[in-house]
DOKOLNU-619037 format. One record per residue: residue in one letter; x, y, z of N, C-alpha, C in turn. Coordinates in steps of 0.2 Angstrom, whole numbers. Example, Ala and Ser with C-alpha at 12.3 -4.5 7.8 and 13.67 -1.06 7.14 Angstrom:
+------+-------+-------+-------+-------+-------+-------+-------+-------+-------+
! rest !   nc1 !   nc2 !   nc3 !  cac1 !  cac2 !  cac3 !   cc1 !   cc2 !   cc3 !
+------+-------+-------+-------+-------+-------+-------+-------+-------+-------+
!    a !    66 !   -28 !    39 !    62 !   -22 !    39 !    66 !   -16 !    39 !
!    s !    64 !   -11 !    35 !    68 !    -5 !    36 !    64 !     0 !    39 !
+------+-------+-------+-------+-------+-------+-------+-------+-------+-------+
REM end
This chain:
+------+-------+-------+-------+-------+-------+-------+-------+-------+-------+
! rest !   nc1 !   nc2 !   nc3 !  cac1 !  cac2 !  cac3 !   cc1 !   cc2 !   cc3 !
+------+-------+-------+-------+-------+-------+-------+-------+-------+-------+
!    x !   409 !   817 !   719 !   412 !   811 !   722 !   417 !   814 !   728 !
!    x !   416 !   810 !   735 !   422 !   812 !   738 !   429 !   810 !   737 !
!    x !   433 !   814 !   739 !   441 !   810 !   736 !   443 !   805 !   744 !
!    x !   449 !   804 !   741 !   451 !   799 !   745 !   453 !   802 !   752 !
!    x !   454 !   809 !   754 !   459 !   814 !   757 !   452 !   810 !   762 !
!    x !   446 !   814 !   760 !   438 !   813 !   766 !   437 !   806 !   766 !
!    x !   438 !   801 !   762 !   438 !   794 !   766 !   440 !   792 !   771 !
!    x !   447 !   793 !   771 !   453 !   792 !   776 !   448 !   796 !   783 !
!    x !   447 !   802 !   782 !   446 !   808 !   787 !   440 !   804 !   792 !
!    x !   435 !   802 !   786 !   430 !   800 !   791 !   428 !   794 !   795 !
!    x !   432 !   791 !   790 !   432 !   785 !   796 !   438 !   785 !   801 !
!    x !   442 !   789 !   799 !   447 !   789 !   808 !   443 !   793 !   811 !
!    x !   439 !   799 !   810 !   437 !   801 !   814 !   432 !   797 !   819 !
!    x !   430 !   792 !   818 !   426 !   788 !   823 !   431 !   781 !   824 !
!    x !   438 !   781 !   822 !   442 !   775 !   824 !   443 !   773 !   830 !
!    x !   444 !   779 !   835 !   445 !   779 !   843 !   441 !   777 !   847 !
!    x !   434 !   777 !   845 !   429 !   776 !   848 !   428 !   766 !   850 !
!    x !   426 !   768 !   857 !   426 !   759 !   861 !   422 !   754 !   855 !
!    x !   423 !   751 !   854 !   419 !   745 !   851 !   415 !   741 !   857 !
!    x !   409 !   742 !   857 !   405 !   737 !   861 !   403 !   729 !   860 !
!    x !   403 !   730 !   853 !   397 !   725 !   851 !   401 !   718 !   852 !
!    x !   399 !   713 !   853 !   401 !   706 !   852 !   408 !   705 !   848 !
!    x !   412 !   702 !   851 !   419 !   700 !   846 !   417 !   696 !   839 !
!    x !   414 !   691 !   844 !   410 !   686 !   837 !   409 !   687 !   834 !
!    x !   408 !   684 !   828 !   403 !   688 !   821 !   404 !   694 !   819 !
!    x !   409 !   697 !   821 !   411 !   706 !   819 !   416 !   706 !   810 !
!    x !   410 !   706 !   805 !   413 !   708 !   800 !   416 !   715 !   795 !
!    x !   412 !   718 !   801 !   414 !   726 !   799 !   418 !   729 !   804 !
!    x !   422 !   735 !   805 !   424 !   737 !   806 !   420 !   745 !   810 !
!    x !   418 !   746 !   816 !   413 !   749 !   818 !   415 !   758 !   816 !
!    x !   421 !   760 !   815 !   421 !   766 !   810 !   417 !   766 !   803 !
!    x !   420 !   763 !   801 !   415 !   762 !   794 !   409 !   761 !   794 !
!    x !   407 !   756 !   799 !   400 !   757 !   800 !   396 !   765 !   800 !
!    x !   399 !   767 !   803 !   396 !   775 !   808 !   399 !   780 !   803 !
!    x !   405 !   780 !   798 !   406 !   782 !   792 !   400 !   781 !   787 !
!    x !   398 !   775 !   785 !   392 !   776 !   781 !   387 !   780 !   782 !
!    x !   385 !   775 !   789 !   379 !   779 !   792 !   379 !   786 !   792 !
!    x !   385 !   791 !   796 !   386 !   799 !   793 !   384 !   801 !   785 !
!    x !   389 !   796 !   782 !   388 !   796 !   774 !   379 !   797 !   773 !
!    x !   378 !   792 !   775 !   372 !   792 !   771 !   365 !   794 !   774 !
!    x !   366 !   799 !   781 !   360 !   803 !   783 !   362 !   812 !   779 !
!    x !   371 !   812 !   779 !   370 !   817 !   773 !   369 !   818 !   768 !
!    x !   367 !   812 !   765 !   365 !   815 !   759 !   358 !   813 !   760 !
!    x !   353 !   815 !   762 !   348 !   815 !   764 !   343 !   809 !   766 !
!    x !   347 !   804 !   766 !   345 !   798 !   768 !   340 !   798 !   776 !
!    x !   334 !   797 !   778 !   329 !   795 !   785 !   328 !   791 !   785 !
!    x !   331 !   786 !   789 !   329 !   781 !   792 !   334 !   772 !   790 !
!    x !   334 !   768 !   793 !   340 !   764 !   789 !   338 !   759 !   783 !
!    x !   332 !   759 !   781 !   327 !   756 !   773 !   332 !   758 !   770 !
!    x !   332 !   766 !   770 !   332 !   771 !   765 !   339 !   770 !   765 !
!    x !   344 !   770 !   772 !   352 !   771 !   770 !   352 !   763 !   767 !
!    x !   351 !   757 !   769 !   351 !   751 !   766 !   351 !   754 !   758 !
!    x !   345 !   757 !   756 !   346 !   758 !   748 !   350 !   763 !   746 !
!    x !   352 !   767 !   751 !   357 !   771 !   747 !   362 !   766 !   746 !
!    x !   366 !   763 !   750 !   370 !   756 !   750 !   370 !   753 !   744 !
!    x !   366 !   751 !   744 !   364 !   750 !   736 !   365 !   753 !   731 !
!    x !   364 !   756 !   731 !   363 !   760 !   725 !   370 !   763 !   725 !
!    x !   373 !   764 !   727 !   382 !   767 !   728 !   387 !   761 !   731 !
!    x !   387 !   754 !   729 !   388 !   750 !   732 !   395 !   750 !   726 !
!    x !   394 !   750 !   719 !   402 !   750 !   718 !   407 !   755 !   719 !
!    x !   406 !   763 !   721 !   408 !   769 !   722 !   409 !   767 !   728 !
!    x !   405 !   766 !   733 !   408 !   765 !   742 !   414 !   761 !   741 !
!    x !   413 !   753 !   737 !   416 !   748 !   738 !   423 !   750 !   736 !
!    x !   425 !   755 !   730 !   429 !   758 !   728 !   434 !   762 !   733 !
!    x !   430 !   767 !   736 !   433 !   772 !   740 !   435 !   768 !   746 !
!    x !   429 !   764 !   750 !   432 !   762 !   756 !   437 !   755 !   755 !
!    x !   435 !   753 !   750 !   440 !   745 !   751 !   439 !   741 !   758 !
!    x !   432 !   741 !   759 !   432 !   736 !   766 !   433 !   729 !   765 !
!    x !   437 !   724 !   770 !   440 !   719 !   768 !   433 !   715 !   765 !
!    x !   437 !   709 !   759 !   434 !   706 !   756 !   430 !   710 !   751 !
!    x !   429 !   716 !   752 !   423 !   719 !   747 !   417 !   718 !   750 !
!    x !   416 !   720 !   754 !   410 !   718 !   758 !   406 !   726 !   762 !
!    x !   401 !   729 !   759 !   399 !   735 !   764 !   393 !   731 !   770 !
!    x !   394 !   735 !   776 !   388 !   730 !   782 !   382 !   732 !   778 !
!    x !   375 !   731 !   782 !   371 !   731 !   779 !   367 !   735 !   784 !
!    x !   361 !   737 !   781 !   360 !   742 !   785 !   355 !   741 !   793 !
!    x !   354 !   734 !   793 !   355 !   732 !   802 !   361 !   730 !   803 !
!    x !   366 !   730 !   800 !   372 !   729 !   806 !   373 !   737 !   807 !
!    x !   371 !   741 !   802 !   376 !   749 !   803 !   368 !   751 !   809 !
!    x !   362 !   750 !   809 !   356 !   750 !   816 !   359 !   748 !   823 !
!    x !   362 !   740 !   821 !   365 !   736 !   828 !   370 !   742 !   829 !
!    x !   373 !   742 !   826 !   380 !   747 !   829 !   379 !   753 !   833 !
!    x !   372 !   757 !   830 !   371 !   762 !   833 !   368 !   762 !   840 !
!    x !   363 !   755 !   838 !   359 !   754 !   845 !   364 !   752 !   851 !
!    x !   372 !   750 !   849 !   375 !   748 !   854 !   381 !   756 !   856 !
!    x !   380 !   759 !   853 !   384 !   767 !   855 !   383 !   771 !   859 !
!    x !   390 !   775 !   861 !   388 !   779 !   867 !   388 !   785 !   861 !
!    x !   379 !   788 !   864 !   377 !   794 !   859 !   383 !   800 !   859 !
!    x !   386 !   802 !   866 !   389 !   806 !   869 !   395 !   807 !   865 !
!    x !   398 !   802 !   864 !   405 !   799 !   860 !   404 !   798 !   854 !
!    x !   399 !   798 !   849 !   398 !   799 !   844 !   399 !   807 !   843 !
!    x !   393 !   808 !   845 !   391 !   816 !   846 !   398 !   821 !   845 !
!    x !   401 !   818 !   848 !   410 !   821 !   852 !   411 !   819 !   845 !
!    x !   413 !   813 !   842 !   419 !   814 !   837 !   415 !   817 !   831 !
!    x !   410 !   816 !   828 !   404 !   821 !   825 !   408 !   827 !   823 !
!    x !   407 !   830 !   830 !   409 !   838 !   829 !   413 !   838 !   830 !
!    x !   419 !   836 !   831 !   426 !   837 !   830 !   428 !   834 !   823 !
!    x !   425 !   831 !   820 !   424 !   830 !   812 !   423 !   837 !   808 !
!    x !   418 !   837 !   809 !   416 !   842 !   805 !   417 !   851 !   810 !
!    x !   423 !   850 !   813 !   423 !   857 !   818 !   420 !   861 !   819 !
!    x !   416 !   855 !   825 !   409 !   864 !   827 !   411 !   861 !   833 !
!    x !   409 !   869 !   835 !   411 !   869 !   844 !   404 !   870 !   847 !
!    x !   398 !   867 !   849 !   394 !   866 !   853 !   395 !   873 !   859 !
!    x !   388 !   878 !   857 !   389 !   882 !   863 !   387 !   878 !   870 !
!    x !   388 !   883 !   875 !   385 !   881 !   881 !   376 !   880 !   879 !
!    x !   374 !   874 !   883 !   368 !   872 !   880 !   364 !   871 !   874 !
!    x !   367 !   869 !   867 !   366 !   868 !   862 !   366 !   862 !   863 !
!    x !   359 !   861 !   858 !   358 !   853 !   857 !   361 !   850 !   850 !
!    x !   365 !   846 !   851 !   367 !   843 !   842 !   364 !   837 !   842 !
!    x !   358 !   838 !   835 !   353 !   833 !   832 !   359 !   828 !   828 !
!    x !   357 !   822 !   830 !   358 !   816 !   825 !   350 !   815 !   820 !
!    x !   347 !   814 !   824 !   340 !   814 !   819 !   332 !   820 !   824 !
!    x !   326 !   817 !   821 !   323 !   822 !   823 !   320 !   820 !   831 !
!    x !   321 !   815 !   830 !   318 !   809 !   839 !   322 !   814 !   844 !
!    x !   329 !   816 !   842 !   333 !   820 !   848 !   330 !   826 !   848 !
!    x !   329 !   829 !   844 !   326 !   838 !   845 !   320 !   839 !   846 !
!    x !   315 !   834 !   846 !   307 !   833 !   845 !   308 !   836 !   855 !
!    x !   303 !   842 !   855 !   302 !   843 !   862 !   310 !   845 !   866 !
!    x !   315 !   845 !   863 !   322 !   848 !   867 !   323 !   854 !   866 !
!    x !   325 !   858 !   870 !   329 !   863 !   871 !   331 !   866 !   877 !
!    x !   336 !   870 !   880 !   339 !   869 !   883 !   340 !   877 !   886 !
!    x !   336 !   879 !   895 !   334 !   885 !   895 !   340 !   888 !   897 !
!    x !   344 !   886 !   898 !   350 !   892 !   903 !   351 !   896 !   897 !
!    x !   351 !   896 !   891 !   352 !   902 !   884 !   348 !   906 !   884 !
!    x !   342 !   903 !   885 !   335 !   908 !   886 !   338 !   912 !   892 !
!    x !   338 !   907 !   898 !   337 !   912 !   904 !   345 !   917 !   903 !
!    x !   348 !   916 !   899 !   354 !   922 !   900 !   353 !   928 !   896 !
!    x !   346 !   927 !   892 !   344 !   934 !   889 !   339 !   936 !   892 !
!    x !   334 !   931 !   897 !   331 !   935 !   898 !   330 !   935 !   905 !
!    x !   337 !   933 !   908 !   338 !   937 !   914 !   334 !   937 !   920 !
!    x !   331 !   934 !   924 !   329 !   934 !   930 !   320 !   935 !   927 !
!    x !   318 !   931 !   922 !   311 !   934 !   918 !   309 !   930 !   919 !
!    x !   299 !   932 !   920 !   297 !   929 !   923 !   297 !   921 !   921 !
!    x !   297 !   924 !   913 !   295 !   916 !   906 !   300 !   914 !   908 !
!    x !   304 !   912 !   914 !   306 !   905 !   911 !   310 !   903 !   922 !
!    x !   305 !   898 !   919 !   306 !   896 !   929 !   308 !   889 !   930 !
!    x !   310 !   885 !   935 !   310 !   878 !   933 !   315 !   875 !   929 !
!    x !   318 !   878 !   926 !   324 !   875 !   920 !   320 !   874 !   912 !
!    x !   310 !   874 !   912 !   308 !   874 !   908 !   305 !   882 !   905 !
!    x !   305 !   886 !   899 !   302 !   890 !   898 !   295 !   890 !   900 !
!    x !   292 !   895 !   901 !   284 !   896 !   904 !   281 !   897 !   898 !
!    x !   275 !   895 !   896 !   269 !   897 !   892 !   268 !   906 !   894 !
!    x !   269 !   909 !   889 !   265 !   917 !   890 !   258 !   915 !   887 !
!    x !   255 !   920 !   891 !   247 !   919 !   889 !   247 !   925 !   884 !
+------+-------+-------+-------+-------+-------+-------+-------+-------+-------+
REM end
């Protein structure tokens, strides 16, 4: 179980961030939303079904730890909407500042596998392999 100390931690860590979404109809608190959502792709959670049923299934334990107003957790398309309205780059940023990793120069930090599927990023390669031929363009070469 987490304590209360990493409650607090996780959801401010995403407090600063803009809120985009509509004024109107905004029953959650978009920290929390993105607290969950974190919550619940670490614990092995893929896809929002899947975090929807984790919700579920930990719904008196969340409801405990976070005390969201009224006792009410989002659901797992308002924690989808939320994402679909974020800026990836500002997530990413408090992310890592959450859990203190300092991204090397061109290092990609995965949220899920849709971001790393085909990425990587050559300036690391080309700083080892130095003026070689594998790697021209910004993309590395196929060696035959």
């Amino acid at each position: 179980m987490i304590c209360s100390a990493s409650q607090i931690a996780i959801v401010e860590a995403f407090a600063d961030l803009p809120d985009t979404r509509r004024t109107a109809g905004q029953r959650h608190h978009q920290a929390l939303c993105l607290a969950l959502f974190t919550l619940g792709v670490a614990a092995g959670n893929r896809g929002f079904l899947a975090i929807g049923d984790w919700l579920k299934a930990h719904h008196d334990q969340l409801v405990t730890l976070f005390e969201p107003p009224q006792g009410r957790l989002p659901s797992y398309s308002t924690i989808r909407r939320t994402l679909l309205r974020l800026e990836y780059q500002a997530y990413s940023g408090c992310l890592s500042k959450f859990f203190g990793i300092q991204p090397m120069a061109g290092e990609t930090i995965a949220l899920d596998g849709k971001v790393l599927r085909g990425s990587y990023e050559c300036p690391t390669i080309c700083d080892k392999l130095r003026k070689s031929a594998n790697c021209q363009g910004g993309k590395p070469k196929k060696v035959k």
